[in-house]
C-alpha positions as a Markdown table, in Angstrom:
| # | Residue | x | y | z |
|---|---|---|---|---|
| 1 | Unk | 29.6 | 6.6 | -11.2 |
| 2 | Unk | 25.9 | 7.4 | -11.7 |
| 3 | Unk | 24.0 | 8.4 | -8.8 |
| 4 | Unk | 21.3 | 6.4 | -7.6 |
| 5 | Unk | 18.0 | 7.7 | -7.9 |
| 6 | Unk | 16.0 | 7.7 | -4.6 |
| 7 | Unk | 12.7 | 6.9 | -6.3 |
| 8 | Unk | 14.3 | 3.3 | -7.5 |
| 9 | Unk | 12.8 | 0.3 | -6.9 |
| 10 | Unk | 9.9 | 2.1 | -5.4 |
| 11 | Unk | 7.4 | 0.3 | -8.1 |
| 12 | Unk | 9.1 | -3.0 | -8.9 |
| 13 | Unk | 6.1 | -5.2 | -8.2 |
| 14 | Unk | 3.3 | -2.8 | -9.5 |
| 15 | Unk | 2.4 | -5.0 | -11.9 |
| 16 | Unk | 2.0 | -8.3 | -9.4 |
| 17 | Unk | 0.1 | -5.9 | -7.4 |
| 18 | Unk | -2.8 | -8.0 | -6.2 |
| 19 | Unk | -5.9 | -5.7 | -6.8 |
| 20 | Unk | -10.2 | -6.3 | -6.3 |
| 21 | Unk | -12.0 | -7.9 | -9.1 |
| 22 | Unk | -13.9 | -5.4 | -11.1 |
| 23 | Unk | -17.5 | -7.2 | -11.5 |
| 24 | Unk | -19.2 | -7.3 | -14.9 |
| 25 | Unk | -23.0 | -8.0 | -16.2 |
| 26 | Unk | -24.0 | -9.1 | -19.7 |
| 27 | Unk | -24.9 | -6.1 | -22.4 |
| 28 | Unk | -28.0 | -6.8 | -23.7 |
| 29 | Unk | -27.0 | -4.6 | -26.6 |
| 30 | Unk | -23.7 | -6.0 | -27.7 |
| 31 | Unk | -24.0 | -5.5 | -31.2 |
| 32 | Unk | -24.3 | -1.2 | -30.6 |
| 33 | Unk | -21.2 | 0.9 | -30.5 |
| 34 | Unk | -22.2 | 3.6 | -27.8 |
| 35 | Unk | -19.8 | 4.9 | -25.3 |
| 36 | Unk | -20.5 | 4.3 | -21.7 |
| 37 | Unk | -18.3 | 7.5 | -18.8 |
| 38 | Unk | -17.2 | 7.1 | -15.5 |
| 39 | Unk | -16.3 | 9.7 | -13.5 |
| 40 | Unk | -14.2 | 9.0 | -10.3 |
| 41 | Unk | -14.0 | 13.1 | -8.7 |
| 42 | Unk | -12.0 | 12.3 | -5.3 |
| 43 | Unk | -9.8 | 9.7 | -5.9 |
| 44 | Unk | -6.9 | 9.1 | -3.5 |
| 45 | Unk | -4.0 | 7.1 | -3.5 |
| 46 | Unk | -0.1 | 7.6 | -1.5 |
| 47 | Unk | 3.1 | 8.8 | -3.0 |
| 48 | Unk | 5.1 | 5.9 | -2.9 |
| 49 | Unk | 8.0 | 8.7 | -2.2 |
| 50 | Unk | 6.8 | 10.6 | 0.3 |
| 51 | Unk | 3.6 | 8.8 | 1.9 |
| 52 | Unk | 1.5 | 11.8 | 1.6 |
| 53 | Unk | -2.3 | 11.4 | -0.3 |
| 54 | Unk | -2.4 | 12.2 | -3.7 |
| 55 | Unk | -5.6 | 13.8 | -5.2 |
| 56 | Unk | -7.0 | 13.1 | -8.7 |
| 57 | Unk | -10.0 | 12.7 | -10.5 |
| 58 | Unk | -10.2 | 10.0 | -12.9 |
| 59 | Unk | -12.1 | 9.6 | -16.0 |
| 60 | Unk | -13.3 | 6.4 | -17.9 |
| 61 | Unk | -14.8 | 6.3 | -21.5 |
| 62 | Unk | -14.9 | 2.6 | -22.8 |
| 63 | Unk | -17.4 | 1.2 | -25.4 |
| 64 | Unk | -18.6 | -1.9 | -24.1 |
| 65 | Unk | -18.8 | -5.1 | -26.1 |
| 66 | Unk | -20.4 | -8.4 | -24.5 |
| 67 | Unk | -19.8 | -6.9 | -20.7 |
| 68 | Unk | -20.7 | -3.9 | -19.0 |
| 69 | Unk | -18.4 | -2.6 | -15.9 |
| 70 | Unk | -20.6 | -3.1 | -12.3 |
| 71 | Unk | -20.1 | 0.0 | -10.3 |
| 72 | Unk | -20.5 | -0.8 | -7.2 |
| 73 | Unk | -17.3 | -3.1 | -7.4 |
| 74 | Unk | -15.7 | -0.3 | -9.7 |
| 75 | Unk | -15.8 | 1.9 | -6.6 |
| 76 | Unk | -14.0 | -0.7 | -4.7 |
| 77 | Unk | -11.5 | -1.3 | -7.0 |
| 78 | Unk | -10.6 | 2.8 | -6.7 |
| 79 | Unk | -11.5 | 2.9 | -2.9 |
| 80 | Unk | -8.0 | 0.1 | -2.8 |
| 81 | Unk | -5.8 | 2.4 | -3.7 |
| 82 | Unk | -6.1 | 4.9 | -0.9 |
| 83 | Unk | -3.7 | 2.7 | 1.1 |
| 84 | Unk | -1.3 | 1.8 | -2.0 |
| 85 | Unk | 1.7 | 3.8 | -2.9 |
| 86 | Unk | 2.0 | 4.0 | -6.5 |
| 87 | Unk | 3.0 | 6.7 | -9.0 |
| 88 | Unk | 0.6 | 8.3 | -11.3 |
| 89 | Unk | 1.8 | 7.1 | -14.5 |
| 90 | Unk | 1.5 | 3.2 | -13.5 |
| 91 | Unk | -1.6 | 4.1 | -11.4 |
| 92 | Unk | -3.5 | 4.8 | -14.9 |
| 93 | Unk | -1.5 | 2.0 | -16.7 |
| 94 | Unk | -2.2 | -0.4 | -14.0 |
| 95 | Unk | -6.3 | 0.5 | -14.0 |
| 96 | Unk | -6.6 | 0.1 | -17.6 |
| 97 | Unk | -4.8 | -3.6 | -17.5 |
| 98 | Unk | -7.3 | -4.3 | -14.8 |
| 99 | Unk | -10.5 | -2.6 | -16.7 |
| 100 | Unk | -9.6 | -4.1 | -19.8 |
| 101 | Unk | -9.3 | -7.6 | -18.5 |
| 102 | Unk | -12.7 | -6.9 | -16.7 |
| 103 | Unk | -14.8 | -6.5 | -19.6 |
| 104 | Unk | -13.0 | -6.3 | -22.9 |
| 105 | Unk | -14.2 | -3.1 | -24.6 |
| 106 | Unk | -14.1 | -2.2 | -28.0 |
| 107 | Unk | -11.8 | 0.3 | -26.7 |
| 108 | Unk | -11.7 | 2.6 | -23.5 |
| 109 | Unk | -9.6 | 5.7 | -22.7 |
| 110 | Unk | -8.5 | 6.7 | -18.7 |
| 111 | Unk | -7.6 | 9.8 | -17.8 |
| 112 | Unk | -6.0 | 10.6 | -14.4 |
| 113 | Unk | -5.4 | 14.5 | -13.2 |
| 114 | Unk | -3.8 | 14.6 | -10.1 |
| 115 | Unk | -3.6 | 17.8 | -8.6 |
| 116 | Unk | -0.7 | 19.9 | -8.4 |
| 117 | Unk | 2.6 | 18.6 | -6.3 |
| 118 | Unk | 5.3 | 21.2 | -6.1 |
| 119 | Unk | 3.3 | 23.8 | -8.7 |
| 120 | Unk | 2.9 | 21.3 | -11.0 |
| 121 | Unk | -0.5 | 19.1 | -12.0 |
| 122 | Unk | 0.3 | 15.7 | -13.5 |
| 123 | Unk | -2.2 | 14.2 | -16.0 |
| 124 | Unk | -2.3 | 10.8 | -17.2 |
| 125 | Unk | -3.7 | 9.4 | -20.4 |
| 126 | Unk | -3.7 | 5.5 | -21.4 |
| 127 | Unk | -6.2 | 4.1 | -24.6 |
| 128 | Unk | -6.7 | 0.7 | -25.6 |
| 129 | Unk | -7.9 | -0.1 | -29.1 |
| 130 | Unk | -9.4 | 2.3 | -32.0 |
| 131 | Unk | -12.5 | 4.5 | -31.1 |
| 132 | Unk | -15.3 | 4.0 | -33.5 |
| 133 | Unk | -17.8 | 6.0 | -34.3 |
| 134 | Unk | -21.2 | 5.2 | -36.1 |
């Protein structure tokens, strides 16, 4: 008989997790492709293991089509997850469902690096769509 694994059915509702609406404005230059970074350097959310803080800094590239990301509710969207335990891998999968319904992008890219647990540094990349370039 396989052994149960002690981290299962730590993330079983991660994706009803209730999180803030990310606020958008209008683009006044929706027919440009430029690419638009957010940096988050001090993000924190909890091992859902443990209940410890994890550390990461986050990075956003997205090219915006008819909606533009408002940061001030950006930063409370992140700010959320200081209280949430969730691992890294559906953290960043769970932010670019959320970011991608916000203000459907051409495409965007997220990168989570979460500092080192145990010697080792977990990082996290999630894309959705095809980077252009012109």
């Amino acid at each position: 008989m396989k052994k149960k694994s002690s981290y299962e059915g730590l993330q079983e509702n991660v994706r009803r997790l209730k999180t803030p609406e990310i606020e958008v404005w209008k683009n006044q230059y929706p027919d440009r492709v430029y690419t638009i970074s957010l940096d988050v350097p001090e993000f924190t959310c909890i091992c859902p293991k443990t209940g410890l803080p994890d550390f990461a800094a986050i990075r956003i590239d997205y090219s915006p089509r008819g909606r533009c990301i408002e940061l001030k509710s950006f930063k409370l969207y992140t700010i959320f997850f200081r209280s949430i335990g969730i691992f890294h891998e559906h953290l960043i999968n769970r932010m670019l469902d959320d970011f991608v319904r916000a203000c459907r992008p051409r495409w965007a890219r997220i990168t989570g690096v979460f500092n080192p647990r145990g010697g080792i540094t977990t990082t996290v990349t999630r894309a959705y769509g095809k980077q252009e370039h012109r």
